[in-house]
C-alpha atoms as one frame of an Amber mdcrd trajectory, in Angstrom:
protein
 -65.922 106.615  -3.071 -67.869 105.460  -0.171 -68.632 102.421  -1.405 -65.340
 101.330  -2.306 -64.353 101.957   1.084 -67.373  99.738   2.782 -65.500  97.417
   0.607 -62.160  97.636   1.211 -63.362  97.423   4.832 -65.270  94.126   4.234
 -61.953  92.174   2.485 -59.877  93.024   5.533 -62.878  92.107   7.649 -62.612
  88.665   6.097 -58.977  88.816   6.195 -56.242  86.254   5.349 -56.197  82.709
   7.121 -54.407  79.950   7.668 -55.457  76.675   9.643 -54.451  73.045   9.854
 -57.217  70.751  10.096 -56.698  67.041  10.478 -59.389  63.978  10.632 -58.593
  61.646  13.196 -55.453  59.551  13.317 -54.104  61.943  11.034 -56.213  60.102
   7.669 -56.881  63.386   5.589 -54.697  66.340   6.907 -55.646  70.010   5.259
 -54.141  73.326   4.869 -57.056  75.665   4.827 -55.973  79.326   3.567 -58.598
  82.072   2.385 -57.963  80.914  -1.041 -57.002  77.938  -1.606 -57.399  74.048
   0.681 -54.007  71.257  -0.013 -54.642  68.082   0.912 -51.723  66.669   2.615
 -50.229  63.163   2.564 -51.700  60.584   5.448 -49.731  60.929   9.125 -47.422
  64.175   7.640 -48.981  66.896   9.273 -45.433  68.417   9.534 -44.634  68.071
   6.377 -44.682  70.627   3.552 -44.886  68.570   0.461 -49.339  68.721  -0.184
 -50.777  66.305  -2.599 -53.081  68.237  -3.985 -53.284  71.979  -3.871 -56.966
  73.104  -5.019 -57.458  76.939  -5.824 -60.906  76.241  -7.223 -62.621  76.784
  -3.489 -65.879  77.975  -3.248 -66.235  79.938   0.435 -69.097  81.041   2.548
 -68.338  83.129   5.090 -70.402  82.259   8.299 -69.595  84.788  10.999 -66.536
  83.970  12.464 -66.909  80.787  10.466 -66.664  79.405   7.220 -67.822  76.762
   4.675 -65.750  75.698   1.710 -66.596  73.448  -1.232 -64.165  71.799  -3.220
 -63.572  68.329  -5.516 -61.035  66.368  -5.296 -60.024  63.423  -7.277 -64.078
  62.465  -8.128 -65.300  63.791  -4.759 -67.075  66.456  -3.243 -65.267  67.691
  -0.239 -67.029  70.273   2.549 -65.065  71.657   5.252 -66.775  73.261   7.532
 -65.424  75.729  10.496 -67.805  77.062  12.951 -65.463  79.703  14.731 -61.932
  79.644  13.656 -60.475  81.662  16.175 -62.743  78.433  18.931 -61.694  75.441
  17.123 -64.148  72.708  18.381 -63.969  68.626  16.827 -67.768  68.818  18.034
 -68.768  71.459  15.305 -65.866  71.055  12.895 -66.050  68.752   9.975 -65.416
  67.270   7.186 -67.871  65.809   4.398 -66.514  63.810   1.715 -69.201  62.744
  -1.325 -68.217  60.224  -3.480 -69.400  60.471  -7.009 -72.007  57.366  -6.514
 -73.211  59.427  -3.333 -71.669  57.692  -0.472 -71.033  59.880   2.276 -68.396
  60.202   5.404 -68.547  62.717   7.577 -65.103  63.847   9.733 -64.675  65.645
  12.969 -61.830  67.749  11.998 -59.337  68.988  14.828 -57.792  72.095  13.725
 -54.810  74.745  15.085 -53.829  77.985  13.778
C-alpha cells in the first residue's frame, strides 16, 4: 500500500506538460507534451495542423528538466530542456542525427 502511494506521488510529481519549442527563424517548431513530441510545419507556430506526431518518446527526467529521444523520418532527434518552468536558448536544444552521422545542434526557444 505504501508503495503504491510513493508512486502515485512520483507520476504527479512528474506531472503533465506542455511546451512549444521552436529553432530559430521558426525552421523546426515542436509541441513537447509528457508523452508524445509533433513536429510542426516550418514558420506555423500558430498553427494546429503537426506533421508528424511521434508517441514513441523515450524521456529522462532531469530535475526540473528533461531529455527526450525520438526518430523522425531517418533521424535521431534529442530535445533537451534544462528547467522548463526557466526556459533558457543558452541551455535548451535541439540535436538532430542524420542516419550517416551528421550532426546539427539547435538552440531551442521555448514558452509554456
Amino acid at each position: 500500500m505504501k508503495a503504491t502511494l510513493i508512486l502515485i506521488s512520483l507520476f504527479f510529481q512528474m506531472g503533465a506538460f506542455a511546451i512549444t519549442c521552436q529553432t530559430p527563424r521558426g525552421a523546426k517548431v515542436l509541441d513537447i507534451k509528457s508523452q508524445s513530441v509533433a513536429i510542426k510545419q516550418p514558420f506555423r507556430i500558430d498553427s494546429t495542423r503537426a506533421v508528424a506526431s511521434l508517441n514513441k518518446v523515450r524521456t529522462k527526467i532531469l530535475g526540473n528538466g528533461f531529455t527526450k529521444v525520438l526518430f523522425h523520418k531517418g533521424e535521431k532527434h534529442i530535445i533537451h530542456v534544462s528547467d522548463k518552468e526557466n526556459f533558457s536558448n543558452l541551455d535548451d536544444y535541439l540535436i538532430v542525427r542524420s542516419a550517416e552521422g551528421h550532426e546539427m545542434t539547435y538552440p531551442l526557444e521555448c514558452e509554456d
